[in-house]
C-alpha positions as CSV (number, residue, x, y, z in Angstrom):
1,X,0.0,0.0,0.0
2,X,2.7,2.7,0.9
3,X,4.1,1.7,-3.1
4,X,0.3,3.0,-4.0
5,X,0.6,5.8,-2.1
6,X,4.1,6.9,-2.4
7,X,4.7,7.2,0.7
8,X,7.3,4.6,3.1
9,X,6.0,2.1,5.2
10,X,6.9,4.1,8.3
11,X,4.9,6.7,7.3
12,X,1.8,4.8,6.5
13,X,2.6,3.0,10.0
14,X,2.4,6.7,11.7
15,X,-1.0,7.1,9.9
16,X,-2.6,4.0,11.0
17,X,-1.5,3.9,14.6
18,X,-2.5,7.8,14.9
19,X,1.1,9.0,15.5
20,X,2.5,12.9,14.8
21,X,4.2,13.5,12.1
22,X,2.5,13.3,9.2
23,X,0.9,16.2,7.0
24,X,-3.0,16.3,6.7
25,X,-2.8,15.3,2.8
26,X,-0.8,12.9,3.3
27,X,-2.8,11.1,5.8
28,X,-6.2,11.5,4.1
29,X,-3.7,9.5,1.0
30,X,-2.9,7.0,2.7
31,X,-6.8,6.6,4.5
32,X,-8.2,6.7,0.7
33,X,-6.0,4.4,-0.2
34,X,-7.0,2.1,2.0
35,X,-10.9,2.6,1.3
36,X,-9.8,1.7,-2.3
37,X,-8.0,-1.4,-1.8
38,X,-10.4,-2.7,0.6
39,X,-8.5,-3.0,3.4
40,X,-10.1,-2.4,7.2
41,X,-9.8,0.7,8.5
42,X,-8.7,0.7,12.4
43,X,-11.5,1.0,14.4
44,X,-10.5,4.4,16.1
45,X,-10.0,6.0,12.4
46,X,-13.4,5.5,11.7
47,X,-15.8,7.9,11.8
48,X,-13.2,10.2,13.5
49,X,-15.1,13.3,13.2
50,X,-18.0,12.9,14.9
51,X,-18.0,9.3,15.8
52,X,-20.8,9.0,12.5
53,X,-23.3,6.2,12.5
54,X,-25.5,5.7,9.3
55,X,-29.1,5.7,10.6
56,X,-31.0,4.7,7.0
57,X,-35.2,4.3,6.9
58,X,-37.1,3.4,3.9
59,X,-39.8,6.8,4.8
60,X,-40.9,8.8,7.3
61,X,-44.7,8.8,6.9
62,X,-45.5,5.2,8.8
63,X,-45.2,6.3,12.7
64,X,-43.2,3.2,13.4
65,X,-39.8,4.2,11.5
66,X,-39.9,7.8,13.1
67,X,-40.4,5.7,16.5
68,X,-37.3,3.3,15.5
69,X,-35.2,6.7,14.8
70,X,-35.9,8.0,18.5
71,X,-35.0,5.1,20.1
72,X,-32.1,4.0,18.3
73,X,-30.5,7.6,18.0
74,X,-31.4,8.3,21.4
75,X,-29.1,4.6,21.8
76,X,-26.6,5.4,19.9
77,X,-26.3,9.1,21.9
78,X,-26.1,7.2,25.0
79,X,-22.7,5.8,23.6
80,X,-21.1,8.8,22.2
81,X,-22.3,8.3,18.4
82,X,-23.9,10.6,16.6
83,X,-27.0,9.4,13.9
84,X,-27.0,10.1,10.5
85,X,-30.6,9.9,9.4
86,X,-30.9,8.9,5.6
87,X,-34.7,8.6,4.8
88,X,-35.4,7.5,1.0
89,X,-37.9,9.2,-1.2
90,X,-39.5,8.7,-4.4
91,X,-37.0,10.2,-7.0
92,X,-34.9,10.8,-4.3
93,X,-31.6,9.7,-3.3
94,X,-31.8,6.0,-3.5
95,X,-30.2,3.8,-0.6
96,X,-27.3,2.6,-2.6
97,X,-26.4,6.1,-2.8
98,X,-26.8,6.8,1.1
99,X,-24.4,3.9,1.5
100,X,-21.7,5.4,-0.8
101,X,-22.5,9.0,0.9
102,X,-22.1,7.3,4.3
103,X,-18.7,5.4,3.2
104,X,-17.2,9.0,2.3
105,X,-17.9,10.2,5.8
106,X,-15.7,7.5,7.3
107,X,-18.9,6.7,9.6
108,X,-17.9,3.8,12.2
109,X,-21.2,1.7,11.3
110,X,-24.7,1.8,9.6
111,X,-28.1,0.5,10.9
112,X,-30.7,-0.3,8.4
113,X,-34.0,0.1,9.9
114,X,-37.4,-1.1,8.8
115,X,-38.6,-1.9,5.2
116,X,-35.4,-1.5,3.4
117,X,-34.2,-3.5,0.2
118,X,-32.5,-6.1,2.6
119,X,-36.0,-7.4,3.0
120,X,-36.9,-7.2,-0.4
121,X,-35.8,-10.4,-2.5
122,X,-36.1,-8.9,-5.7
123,X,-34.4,-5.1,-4.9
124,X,-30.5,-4.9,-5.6
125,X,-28.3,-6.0,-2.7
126,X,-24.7,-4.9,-4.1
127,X,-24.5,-1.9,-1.7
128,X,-24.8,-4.4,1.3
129,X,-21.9,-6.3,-0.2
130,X,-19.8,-2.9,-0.6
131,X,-20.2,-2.3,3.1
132,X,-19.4,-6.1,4.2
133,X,-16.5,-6.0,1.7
134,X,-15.1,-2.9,3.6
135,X,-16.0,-4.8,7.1
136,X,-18.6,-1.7,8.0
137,X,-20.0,-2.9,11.4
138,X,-23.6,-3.1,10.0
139,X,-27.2,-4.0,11.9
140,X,-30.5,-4.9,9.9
141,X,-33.8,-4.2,12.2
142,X,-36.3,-6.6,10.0
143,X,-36.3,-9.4,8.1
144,X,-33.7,-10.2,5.6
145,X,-34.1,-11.8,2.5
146,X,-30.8,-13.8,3.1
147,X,-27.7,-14.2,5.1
148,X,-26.1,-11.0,4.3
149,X,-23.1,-11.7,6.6
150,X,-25.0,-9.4,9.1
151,X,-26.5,-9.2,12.8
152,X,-30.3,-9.0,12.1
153,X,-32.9,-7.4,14.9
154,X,-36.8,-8.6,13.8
155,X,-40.0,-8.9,15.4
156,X,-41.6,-12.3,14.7
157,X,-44.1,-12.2,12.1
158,X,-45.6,-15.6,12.5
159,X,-46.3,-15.5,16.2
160,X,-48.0,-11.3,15.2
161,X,-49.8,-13.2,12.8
162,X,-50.5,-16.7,15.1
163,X,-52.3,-14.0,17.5
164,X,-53.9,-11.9,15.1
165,X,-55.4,-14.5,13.4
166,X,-56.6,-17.1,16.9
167,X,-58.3,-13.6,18.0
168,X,-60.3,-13.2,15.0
169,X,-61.3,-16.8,15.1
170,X,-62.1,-16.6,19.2
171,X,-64.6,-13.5,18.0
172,X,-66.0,-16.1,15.7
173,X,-65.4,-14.6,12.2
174,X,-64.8,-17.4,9.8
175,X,-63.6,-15.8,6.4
176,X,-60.5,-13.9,7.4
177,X,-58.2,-12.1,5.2
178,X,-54.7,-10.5,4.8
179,X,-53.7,-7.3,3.7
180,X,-49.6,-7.7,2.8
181,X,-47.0,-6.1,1.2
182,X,-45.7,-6.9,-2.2
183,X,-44.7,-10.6,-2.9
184,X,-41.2,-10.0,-2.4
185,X,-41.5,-8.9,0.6
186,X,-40.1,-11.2,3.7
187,X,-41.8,-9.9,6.7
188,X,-44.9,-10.6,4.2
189,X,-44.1,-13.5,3.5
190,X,-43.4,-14.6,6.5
191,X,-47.0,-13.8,7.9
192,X,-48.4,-15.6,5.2
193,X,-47.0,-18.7,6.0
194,X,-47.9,-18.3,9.4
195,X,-51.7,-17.3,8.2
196,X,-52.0,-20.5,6.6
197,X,-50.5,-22.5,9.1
198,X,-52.8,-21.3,12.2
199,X,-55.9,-21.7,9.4
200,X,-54.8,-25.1,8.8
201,X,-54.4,-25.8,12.5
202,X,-57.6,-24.6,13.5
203,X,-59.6,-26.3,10.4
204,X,-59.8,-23.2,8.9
205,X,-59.4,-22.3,5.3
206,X,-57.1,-19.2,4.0
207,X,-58.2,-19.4,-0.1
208,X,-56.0,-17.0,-2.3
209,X,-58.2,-14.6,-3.2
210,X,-58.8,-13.5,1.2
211,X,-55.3,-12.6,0.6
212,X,-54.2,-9.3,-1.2
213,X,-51.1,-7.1,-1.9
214,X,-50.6,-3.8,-1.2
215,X,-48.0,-1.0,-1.0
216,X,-47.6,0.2,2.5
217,X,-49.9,3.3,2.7
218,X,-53.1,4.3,3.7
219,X,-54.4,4.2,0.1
220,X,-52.4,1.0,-0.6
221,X,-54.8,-1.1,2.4
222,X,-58.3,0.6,1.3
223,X,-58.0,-0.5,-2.1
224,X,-56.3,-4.0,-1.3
225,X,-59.2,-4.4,2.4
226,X,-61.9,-2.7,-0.6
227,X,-61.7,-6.2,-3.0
228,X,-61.5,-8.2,0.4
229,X,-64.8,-7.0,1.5
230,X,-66.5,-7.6,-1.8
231,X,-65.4,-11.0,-1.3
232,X,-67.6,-11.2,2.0
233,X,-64.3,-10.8,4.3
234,X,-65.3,-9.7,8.0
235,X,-61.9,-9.9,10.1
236,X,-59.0,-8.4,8.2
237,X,-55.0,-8.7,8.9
238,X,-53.1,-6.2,8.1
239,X,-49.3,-6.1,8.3
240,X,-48.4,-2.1,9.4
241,X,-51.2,0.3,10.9
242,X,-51.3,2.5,8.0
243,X,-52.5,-0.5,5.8
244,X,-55.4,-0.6,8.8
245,X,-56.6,2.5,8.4
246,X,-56.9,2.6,4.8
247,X,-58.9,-0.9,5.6
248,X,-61.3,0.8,8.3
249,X,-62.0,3.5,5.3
250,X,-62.7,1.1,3.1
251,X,-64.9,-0.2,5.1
252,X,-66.8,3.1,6.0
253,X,-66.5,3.8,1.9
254,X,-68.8,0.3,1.7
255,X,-71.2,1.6,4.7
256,X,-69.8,-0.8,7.2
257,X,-69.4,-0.5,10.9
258,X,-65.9,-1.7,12.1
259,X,-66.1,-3.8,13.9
260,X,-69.7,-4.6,14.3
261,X,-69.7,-5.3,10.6
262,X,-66.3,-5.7,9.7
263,X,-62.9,-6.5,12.5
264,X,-59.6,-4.6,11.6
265,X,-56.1,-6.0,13.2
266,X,-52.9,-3.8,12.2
267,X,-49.4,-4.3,13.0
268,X,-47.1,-2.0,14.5
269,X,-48.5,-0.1,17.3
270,X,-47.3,3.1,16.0
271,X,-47.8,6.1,17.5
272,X,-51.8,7.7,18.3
273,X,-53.4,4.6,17.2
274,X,-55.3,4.6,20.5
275,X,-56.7,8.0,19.3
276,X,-58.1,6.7,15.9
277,X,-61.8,6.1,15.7
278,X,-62.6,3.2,17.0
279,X,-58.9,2.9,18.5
280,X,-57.2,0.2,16.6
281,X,-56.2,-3.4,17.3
282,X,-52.7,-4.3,16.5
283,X,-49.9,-5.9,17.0
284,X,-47.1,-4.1,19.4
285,X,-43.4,-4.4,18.3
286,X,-40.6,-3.9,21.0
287,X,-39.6,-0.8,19.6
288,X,-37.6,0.1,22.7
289,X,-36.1,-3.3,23.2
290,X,-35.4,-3.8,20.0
291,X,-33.8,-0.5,19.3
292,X,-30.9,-0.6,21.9
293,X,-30.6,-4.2,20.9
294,X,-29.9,-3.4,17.7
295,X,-27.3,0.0,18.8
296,X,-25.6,-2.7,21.8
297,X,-24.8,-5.5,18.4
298,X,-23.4,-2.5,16.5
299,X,-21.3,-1.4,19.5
300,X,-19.8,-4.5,20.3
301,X,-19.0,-4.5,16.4
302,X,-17.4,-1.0,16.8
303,X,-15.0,-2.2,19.1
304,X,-14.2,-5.1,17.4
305,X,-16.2,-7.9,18.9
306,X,-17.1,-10.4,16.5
307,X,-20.8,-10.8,16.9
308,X,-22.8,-13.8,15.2
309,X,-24.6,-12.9,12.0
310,X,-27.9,-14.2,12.8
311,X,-31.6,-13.0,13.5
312,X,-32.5,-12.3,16.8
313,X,-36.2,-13.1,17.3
314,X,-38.5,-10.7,19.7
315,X,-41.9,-11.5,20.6
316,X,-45.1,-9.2,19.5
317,X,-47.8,-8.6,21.7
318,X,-51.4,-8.5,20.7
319,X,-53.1,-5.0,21.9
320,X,-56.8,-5.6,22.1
321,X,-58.9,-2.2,21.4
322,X,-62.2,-1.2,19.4
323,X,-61.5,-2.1,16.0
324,X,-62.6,-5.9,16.9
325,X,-65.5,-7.6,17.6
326,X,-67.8,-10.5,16.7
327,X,-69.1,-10.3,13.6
328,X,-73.0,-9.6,12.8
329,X,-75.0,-11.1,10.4
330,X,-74.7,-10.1,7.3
């Protein structure tokens, strides 16, 4: 490397051990240098300017992923880092691009939190490649589509669904859906498999067309909950709040009463579902837990711990409210 450079060994020695001596150009040379060749940079020359941490969400507008951002930055605070919040948007800056943006700050690690193209099977993964090539301590908070060569943080989808779906049946409604994102989508497909597992368990039936695919918006779930009800649904799973409240207007649209006609379940817990009318049942992720779990598994990477790339599992909980009941005749 110092033959790249053109510099002597010593020299690049100084740079890497944080010894005097050494002009500013230099320095940032030989630190280029090693970006370029793929070599790992010591852990105290990352991020030296502000102790950086990526912080990347796939929006802003779903409650949860503004919830994930307190907690985790609020985490990461706690331990001297600061966040860098990269949100996507549509014709934005894309999160390939973040990652490269990040990588030129030197920032000592990057958490990836909520829906982003890790969990997507058919989105393009090379920029999670580029960061385990360079050894970037990294943390996924979802599901991944595959063994990235990452820690992953993720609520478990099939026990959210396992509840949602045995307290629909317990109210008595017999022809449940599911309102999921698109097919590619893990955490989706995931709670589909549970679905029709827990169906088949309870000698229920799950038929293709009680399940549809939406994007995750409000408008997304009222057109996807608005072909579910004109297939004589009355208990619908949804897999994020938003996708619940576009079912609930969908259902006012049709002039139904949720829940007396029609029982909404969403998934997240986000913030002021309590004040939506009625208040919504859904399913509660361990934001809090999960957030410093994932900041403590990118610490420990930090200061060069080597921490198992595997999925670590955290239970849902089911919070009952007044967008369930038992269904009326209809």
């Amino acid at each position: 490397m110092a033959k790249k450079v053109g510099v002597s060994e010593a020299t690049v020695s100084r740079v890497l051990n944080g010894k005097p001596g050494v002009s500013e150009t230099t320095r940032q040379s030989v630190l280029s240098a090693l970006d370029v060749l793929g070599y790992e940079r010591p852990t105290q020359l990352r991020g030296e300017r502000a102790r950086l941490v990526g912080l990347v969400l796939p929006e802003l507008q779903n409650p949860i992923f503004p919830a994930f951002a307190e907690v985790i930055g609020g985490a990461l605070a706690q331990q001297g880092l600061t966040p860098v919040l990269c949100t996507q948007t549509k014709g934005g800056v894309s999160e390939a691009d973040y990652v490269e943006l990040l990588l030129q700050q030197q920032v000592s690690g990057v958490v990836f939190a909520g829906g982003g193209l890790f969990a997507q099977a058919d989105a393009p993964h090379d920029h999670y490649r580029l960061l385990a090539e360079r050894k970037i301590p990294v943390v996924l908070v979802n599901a991944s589509f595959a063994d990235l060569g990452f820690p992953c943080i993720a609520c478990d989808d099939a026990v959210a669904v396992e509840q949602s779906w045995r307290h629909l049946a317990s109210l008595g409604h017999e022809r449940i859906g599911l309102v999921l994102g698109p097919s590619d989508h893990i955490p989706s497909r995931r709670k589909l498999t549970a679905a029709r597992e827990t169906a088949q368990a309870a000698g229920m039936e799950l038929p293709d067309e009680h399940v549809e695919r939406a994007m995750f918006s409000l408008e997304g779930g009222q057109a996807a909950a608005t072909r579910l009800l004109q297939r004589g649904v009355t208990g619908i799973i949804c897999a994020s709040d938003p996708l619940a409240l576009g079912a609930i207007r969908a259902a006012r649209r049709r002039g139904h009463h949720v829940p007396h006609d029609v029982s909404v379940v969403g998934y997240d817990d986000s913030a002021f579902m309590t004040c939506t009318e009625p208040p919504l049942t859904t399913v509660r992720q361990p934001i809090e837990a999960m957030g410093r779990a994932a900041v403590d598994l990118l610490c420990a990477q930090i200061q060069g711990t080597e921490v198992p790339h595997r999925e670590l599992l955290f239970e849902p909980e089911l919070v009952v409210r007044g967008s369930t009941a038992q269904p009326s005749a209809r």
